[in-house]
Phi, psi and omega in degrees: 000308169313331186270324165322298214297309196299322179298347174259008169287283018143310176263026181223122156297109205218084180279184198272097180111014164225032171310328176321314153325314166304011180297297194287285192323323173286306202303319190283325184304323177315287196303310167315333185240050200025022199250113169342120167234139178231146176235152200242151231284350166274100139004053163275135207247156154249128178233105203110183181272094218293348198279332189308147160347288200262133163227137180259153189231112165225208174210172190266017206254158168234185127347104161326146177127064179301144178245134164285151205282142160211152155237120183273148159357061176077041157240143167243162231210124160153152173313109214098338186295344181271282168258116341225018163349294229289289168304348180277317184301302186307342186274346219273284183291343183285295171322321145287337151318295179281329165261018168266354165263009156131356211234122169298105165250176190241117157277144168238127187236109198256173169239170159097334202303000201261338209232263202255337198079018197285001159309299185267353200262327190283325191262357150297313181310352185231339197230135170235125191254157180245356149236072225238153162254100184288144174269066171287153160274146163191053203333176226314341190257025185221121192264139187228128197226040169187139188196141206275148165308188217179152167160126211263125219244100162242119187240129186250147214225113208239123186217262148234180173238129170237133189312146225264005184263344181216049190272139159303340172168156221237147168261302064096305212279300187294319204299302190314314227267286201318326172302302185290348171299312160334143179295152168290159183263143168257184163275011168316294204208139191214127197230112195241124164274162201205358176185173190194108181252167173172160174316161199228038172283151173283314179261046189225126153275168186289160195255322200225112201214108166293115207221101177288110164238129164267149188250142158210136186222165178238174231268021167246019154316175195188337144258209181240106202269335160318289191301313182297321168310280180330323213265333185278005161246153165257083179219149168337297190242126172200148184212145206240122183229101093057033193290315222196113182256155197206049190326147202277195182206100196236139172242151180276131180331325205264015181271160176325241154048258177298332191276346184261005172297298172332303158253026125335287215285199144120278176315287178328353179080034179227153171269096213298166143229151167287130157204153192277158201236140172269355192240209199231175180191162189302284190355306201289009250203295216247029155298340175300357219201060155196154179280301199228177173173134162196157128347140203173073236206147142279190198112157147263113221272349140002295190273031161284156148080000197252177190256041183213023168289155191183140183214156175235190202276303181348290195307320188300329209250316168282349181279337172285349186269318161308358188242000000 
């Protein structure tokens, strides 16, 4: 039943804001595993009694890019398989498993988790859960109690325009100087430029320069990253606006949750560890609304987002025993 569940997953394409694709394909996994479905106005999918105890939580959206679904010498191939098809099928097949001996969970196959969240952002609003499991890639022998804060920095750089045969200065010049200025990244603080729009005339310098930076810091920043954004650029004018913020999120080794995942895979014969995740995940959204809560996924989280994801059934199966 897992190499069934993943490959349609696996074959419905479903980027961040076209989970609807996925309508027909849940609905028959649903009916196959016996699990109750409600889909909810983000096209967030619930599988089970959302009111349950346990909730496994992952999500149904992947990355542009599709990849054709194949199977290689026990690896399967395909959008998603990693982040995060490959744990939501495990969680799938764990649930139904668990409510035919009597004990209710919930899947939350959210949507939106690659982009805005609106998925994990529909269900604070509605739900308070008391033990959840993110469906992470974070392979099988690593439980993750830590995932660094997030936040989308657009900074615009405003100065004069001038002809490009006898301009006095360049923004263009400044914008670049100011990139490389940036601090290096630790896992403190990591300030990644990711994009740069300005006029694309030959003979004019630009007036005007848009700079996409993502911030991600943990939960021992302590400073100020707005001002470090500034202060590493030079223009006339320059201004940082904040769109879209995120806090980091860490749970203690000794709360339910990671600790009876650790001694799961411990019994299962592997050797667990705790470990922090450098990038964000719905986990930083909805630990405020949990009793306990960690990560928890097969995958290598390495093959996230790439055109070489792949999991295999061997990883699915022990991540299904563990959930």
């Amino acid at each position: 039943m897992l190499k069934q569940v993943v490959l349609k997953l696996l074959d419905c394409y479903t980027p961040s804001h076209k989970e609807e694709n996925a309508k027909e394909t849940v609905e028959g996994i649903a009916k196959a595993l016996g699990l109750k479905l409600t889909q909810t106005s983000s096209h967030s999918y619930y599988f089970g009694e959302p009111s349950s105890d346990i909730a496994f939580v992952s999500h149904i959206d992947t990355v542009e890019g599709f990849i054709p679904v194949t199977e290689e010498r026990g690896w399967i191939y395909g959008r998603g398989a990693v982040d995060a098809k490959g744990p939501l099928t495990s969680m799938l097949v764990a649930a139904s498993i668990l409510s035919k001996e009597g004990i209710p969970v919930c899947v939350f196959a959210l949507s939106c988790e690659e982009e805005d969240s609106e998925g994990a952002q529909e269900l604070l609003q509605s739900l308070k859960l008391k033990y959840a499991i993110v469906g992470e890639p974070t392979g099988v022998d690593r439980v993750v109690i830590e995932y660094r804060g997030s936040a989308k920095i657009v900074l615009t750089l405003k100065g004069k325009k001038e002809h490009a045969a006898s301009a006095s200065e360049n923004l263009l010049l400044n914008a670049a100087q100011g990139i490389l200025n940036l601090p290096p990244s630790s896992y403190e603080l990591s300030l990644t430029p990711v994009s740069l729009e300005c006029e694309t005339a030959w003979n004019v310098t630009p007036s005007e320069i848009k700079i996409r930076i993502g911030a991600r810091f943990s939960k021992n920043y302590t400073g100020d990253f707005v001002k470090q954004v500034l202060d590493a650029f030079n223009a006339p004018e320059k201004r940082v606006t904040v769109l879209e913020k995120t806090q980091p999120v860490f749970v203690e080794p000794t709360s339910i949750v990671p600790r009876t995942l650790v001694r799961v895979i411990q019994q299962l014969g592997k050797k667990p560890a705790f470990a922090k995740k450098h990038g964000t995940s719905d986990m930083n959204l909805l630990a405020p609304i949990c009793t306990s809560i960690a990560a928890y996924g097969p995958g290598d989280p390495r093959l996230a987002h790439t055109d070489e994801e792949r999991v295999s059934v061997e990883e699915l199966l022990f991540a299904t025993k563990v959930y």
